[in-house]
Every structure is written in C-alpha cells, then in structure tokens.
N, C-alpha and C positions, 0 to 999 in steps of 0.2 A: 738566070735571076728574074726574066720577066717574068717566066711563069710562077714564082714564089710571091712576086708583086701583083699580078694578076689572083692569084688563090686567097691575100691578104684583104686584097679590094673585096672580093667574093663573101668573106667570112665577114667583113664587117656589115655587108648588108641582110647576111644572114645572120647576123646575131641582131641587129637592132629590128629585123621581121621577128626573131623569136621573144625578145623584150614586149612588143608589140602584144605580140598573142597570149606571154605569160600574163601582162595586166589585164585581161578579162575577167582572170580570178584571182589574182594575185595583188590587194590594195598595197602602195606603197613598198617597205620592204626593198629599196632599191639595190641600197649598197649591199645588203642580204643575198639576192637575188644575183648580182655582179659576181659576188665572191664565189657562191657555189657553183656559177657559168665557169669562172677561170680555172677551177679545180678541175671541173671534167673536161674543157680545151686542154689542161695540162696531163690527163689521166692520173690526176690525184683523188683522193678519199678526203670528204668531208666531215666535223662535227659540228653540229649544230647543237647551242646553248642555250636553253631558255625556258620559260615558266608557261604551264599549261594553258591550251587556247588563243597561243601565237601564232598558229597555221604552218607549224612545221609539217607534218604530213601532208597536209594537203599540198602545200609549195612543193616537195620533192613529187608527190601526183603528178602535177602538172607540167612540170619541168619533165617530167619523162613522157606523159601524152605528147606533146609539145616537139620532145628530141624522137617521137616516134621508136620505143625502145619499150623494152620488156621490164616490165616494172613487179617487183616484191617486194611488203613487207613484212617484216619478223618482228612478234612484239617480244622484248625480251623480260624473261620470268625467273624466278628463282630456281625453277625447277627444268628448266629447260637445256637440252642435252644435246653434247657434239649432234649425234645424230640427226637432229631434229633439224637444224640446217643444212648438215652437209646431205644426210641422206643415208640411209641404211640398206643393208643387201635384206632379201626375203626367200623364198621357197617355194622358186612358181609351180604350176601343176605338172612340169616335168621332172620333179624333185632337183630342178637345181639353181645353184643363187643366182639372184638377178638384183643389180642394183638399182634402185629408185632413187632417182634423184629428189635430191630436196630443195627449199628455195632458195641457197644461195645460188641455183641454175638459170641466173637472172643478167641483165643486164644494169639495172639498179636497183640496189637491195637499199630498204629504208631500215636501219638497227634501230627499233622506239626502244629508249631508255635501256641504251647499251651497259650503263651502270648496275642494271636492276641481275644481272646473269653472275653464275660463279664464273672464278678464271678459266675454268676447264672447256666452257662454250667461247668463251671469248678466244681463247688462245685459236679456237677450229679458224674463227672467222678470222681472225690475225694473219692465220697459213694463208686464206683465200686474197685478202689483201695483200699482202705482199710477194705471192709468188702466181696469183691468179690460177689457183687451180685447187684441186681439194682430194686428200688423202682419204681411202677408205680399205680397208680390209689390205694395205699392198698395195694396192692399187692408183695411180693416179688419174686423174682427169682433171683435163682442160678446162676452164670456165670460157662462156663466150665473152668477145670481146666487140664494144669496151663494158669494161666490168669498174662499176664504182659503187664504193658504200657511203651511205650519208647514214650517219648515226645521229641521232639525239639523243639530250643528255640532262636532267632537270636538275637545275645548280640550287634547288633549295631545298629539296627531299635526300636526307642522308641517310633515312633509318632502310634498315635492309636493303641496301646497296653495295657492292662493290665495285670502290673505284679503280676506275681502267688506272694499270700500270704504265709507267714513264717511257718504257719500250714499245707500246699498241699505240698511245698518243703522240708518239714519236711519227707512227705510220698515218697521219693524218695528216694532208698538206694544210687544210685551214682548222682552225677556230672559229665556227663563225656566233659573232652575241645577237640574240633576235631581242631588242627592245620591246616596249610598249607603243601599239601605233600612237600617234597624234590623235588630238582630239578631231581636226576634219577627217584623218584615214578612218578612224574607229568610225565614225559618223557613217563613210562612206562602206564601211563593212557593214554594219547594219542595215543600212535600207537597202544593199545588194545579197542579203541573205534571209532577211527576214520576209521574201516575196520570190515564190517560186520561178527560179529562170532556166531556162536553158541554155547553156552555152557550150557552144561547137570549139572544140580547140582541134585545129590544122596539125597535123605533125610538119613542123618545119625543115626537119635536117632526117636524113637516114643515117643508119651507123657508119653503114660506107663514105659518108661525106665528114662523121666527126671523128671518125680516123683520119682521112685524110685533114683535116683541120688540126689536128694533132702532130701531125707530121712535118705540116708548115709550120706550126708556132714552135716546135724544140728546133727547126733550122734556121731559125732567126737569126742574125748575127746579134752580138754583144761586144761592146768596145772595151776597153781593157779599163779603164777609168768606172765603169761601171761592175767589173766583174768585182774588180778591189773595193769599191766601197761596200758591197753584200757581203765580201767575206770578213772586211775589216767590222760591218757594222754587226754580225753576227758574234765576234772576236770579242766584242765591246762587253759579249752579256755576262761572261767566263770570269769569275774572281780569280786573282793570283793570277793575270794577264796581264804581259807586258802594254797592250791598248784596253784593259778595262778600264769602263766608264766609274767615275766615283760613285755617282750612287748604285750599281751594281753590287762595286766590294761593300757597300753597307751593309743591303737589303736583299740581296741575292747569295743562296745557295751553292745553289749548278746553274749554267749557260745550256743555249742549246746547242745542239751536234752539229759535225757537216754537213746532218741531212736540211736542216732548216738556210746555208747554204744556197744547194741545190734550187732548193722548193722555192728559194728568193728571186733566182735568176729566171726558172720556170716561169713564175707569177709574176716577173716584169715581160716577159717577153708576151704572153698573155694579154696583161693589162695597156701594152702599147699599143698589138694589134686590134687591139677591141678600139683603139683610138684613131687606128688609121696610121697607124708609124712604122715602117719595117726595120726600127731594131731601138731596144728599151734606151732611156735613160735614167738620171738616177733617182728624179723624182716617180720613175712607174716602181723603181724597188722601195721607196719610201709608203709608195702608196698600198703595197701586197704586206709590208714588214708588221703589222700590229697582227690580223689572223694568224700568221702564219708562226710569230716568236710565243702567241699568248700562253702556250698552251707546254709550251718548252725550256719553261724559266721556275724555275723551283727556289719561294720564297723561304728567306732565313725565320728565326723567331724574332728579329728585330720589328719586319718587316710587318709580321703578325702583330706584335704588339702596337706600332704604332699605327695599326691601318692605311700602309702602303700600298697602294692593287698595284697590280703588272703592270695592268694599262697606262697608268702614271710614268713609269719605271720605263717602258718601251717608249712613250713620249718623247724623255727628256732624252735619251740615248738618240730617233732618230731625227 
C-alpha cells in the first residue's frame, strides 16, 4: 500500500507542475482543463463542446506538448473516408501491399468537428476508441498506447452535419462545455497573443509514467457507501425506475447505461487523487457526475418545449 501512497504523492505533484506549465498558453479554462486531465488519468475519451475561437485546439496542442506525447489532428469533412484516418494498403515498388498507416497512429488524436463526417468515418474511429486498435484489409493493428481522442463538436452549426449516435457518445467519458472567457481572461488572451512570444513548454510526464498513473488511479480503493451512491444516482436518471428522480419521469426520455456508472467511479477516484485523497468520496463523484451524465440523458418533447437543459435536470438529481 505504501508504494500506491507514495505514487499518489508523486502524481499530485506532477499534475499541479503540469497545470503550471499548461497556463503559459492556456488563459483560464480551469475546470476545462481539470476535466480533460481526469479523462486521460482514467484512459477515457473526451468531447469537447463549444463555439469557434474558444481554443479548443490549441488546449488539446498543449496538453499533449505538455504530456510529451504524439499529437494529431483530423479535421473532419463531409467527404472524408474510413481510410483517410485508419490508413490504406498501396503497391510498393515490389508489387506488393504495404499498409500506410494513417493519423489515428497517434497517441492523441484531436477529432475537429467530429459532427461534420458521415457515420461510415465515424463508426472507423468508434472501432479505434473502443477497442484501441484499427481494422484494415483482415488485418488488425494495435494503436500505441495511451491512445485518447478528444473530439470537438460546434453546438450551434446544424446544417450539414451529422449528429454522433447515442452508442459513439456513449464512448465518451466526459462532455466537456467550453464557455466564454471572462472579461479579465479575454483581456488577458489578447495582450498575450496580439504580441509575438515565445513560449517553451517542458514535457512534463512520459507515456511510461501516465500509464503507470493510470494504474494507480483504477487501484484506488472505493468504500461501498460511495460505490452505491454512483450507481443509485445514475438509477435516478432511468424513467419507469423504482429510484427515478421526479423530474426525470417528466423530462427525460432514456437514462444513462452502466457505462456512465463505471466512468463515475473512474472520475471519482481521479478527482480525489488529484486532491491528495487515496480513495474517493461521494462529494469527488458529485463533482465528475455533470460531464459525464450530459451527454447520456435524452430529452422527452416536454422537456423541449418548455426549455429544460440537462444541466438543470442533472442539478436537481445530484
């Protein structure tokens, strides 16, 4: 046990060195920044939600110079094709196939405007997410690890887009919402971009260390009073449940799966040790529960008409 205690000590001072060095280019954005840290401590996939010239890109940039890790992105098009991420076989000059890899051979792949692709490209990357590796001709291959996708997703542009299915958003541990900074952060993004600088960013962790950070955060213990309140408060979101919440059976649909669950207990034991706690309670699952149910609760037409949001709805519930 000491050495899980000692490895916990370690990661918190490595994560608030990497905090450190993400705010060189990263204004603000805190809770932002938090969320998509605990997803890839948990070896989860992230979405990112938000309206253009919020520095989504760039934040995943950084977050991978930072993690010292193999960074790609894929902008997604209407036209764009399994191949074109996984990778197509060719016809080298010995007349025989030879497979090129393509950019999901990354270590974080940024998906820009994962909405904007038909299902047939998204279902490729959906294999690579969830099985970490990517089919081609017969063939499989491994992806390196750790392998995480951060998607973005612009919630105000619908026309020619295809929205991801409840099974691909399902494979997503967070939601995360990127606001409008402040009027001091905006301030402070401007006179930090509008005057040429250079900034050095340190890679602070190797892969081999946030593996093994990975390792220690899913051996976290969990007290049985905690594991029940994640599965009860998960329970809660399900109409026609013996513990549904009332405004659920109003305004809600479908609940989420066991996998949101899972992804609960995952992002408490995350959000503890980033606090210094070697094992969650129920306030670190209260504090993971809004990204992680957002995106997993499918509103009725009640809820539609009277202009209910989720966020509302996952409040009252946690």
């Amino acid at each position: 046990m000491n050495t899980d205690v000692k490895s916990i000590d370690d990661f918190v001072v490595k994560y608030n060195e990497f905090r450190k060095e993400i705010s060189k280019v990263i204004v603000g954005q805190d809770n932002v920044v938090k969320q998509v840290l605990i997803s890839i401590f948990c070896n989860g996939h992230c979405l990112l939600v938000g309206v253009p010239g919020l520095a989504k890109t760039l934040l995943v940039n950084t977050i991978a110079n930072t993690l010292g890790l193999n960074f790609n992105r894929i902008q997604f098009t209407p036209d764009l094709m399994p191949s074109d991420i996984v990778g197509s076989e060719i016809l080298d000059e010995n007349r025989e196939f030879k497979f090129i890899k393509g950019p999901l051979f990354s270590n974080i792949i940024l998906a820009d405007e994962i909405n904007r692709t038909p299902p047939k490209t998204q279902s490729a990357l959906l294999e690579a997410m969830q099985e970490r590796c990517v089919t081609n001709a017969g063939q499989k291959y491994i992806l390196d690890k750790p392998f995480f996708v951060l998607a973005t997703q612009n919630p105000i542009e619908q026309e020619g887009t295809y929205p991801l299915p409840e099974a691909q958003l399902d494979r997503f541990m967070f939601n995360v919402v990127l606001d409008y900074p402040s009027y001091e952060e905006e301030l402070q993004i401007v006179k930090q971009t509008t005057v040429k600088q250079d900034v050095v960013l340190n890679p602070i962790m190797t892969s081999d260390e946030i593996i093994k950070f990975q390792e220690t955060i899913s051996k976290l213990p969990v007290t049985d009073n905690v594991m029940q309140y994640a599965v009860s408060l998960v329970a809660k979101t399900r109409p026609n449940n013996k513990k549904t919440a009332e405004i659920v059976q109003k305004y809600i649909e479908w609940g989420a799966g066991p996998r949101a669950s899972q992804y609960l207990i995952m992002g408490a034991k995350c959000h503890a040790a980033i606090s210094g706690k070697y094992s969650p309670d129920i306030e670190d699952v209260k504090a993971v529960a809004q990204p992680i149910l957002m995106h997993r609760l499918v509103k009725n037409y009640k809820a539609e008409a009277e202009g209910m949001s989720i966020e509302k709805i996952i409040k009252s519930i946690v």
